[in-house]
N, C-alpha and C positions, 0 to 999 in steps of 0.2 A: 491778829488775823482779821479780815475785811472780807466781805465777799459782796457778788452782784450779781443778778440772774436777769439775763435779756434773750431777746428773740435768736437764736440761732440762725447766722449765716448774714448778720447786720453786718452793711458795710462800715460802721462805725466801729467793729471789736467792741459794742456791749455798753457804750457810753452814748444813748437815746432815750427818746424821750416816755420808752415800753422799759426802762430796766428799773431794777429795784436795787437797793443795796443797802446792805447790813453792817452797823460797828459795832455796834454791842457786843462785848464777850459772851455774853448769855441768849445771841439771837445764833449761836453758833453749836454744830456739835463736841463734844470732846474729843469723840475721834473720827476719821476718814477715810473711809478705802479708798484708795487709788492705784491705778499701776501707772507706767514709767513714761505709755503713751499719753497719759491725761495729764501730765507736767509740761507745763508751757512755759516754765522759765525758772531758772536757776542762779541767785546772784550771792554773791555776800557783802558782806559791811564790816572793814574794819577799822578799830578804833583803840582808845585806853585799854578800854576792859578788854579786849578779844575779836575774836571772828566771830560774828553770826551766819548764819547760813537759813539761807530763805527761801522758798519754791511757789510758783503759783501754780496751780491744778483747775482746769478746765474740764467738768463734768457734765456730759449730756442728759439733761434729765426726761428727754424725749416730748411729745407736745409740742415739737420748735422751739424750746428752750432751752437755755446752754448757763449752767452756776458756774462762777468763777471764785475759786478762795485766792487768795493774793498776801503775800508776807507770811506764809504759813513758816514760823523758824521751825529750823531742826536742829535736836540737842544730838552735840557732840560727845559721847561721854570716851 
């Protein structure tokens, strides 16, 4: 998972020279609330091993700032 927190309402979608972003597993929480409206995209990847399933979540954090998590997989059990 990746994320990136920029100005809300950029016409760039958050890729400026105000955003920040995060790789680190450890700059990240364990887990996330979300509902269904704060998902901004749903894809998968498949391959050898299997389907992944992936979501990106768009969270207002108010301030005129907007986090974005991206690649966030979901386990199929």
């Amino acid at each position: 998972m990746y994320s990136r927190e920029y100005d809300t309402g950029n016409s760039l979608g958050g890729w400026s020279e105000g955003s920040t972003y995060h790789y680190k597993p450890d700059e990240h929480p364990l887990e996330i609330e979300f509902t269904f409206e704060e998902i901004c995209n749903l894809y998968h990847e498949s391959g050898s091993a299997g389907t992944a399933y992936s979501i990106n979540i768009q969270k207002d954090l108010g301030n005129g700032r907007t986090k974005e998590y991206y690649g966030v997989h979901l386990a199929c059990i």
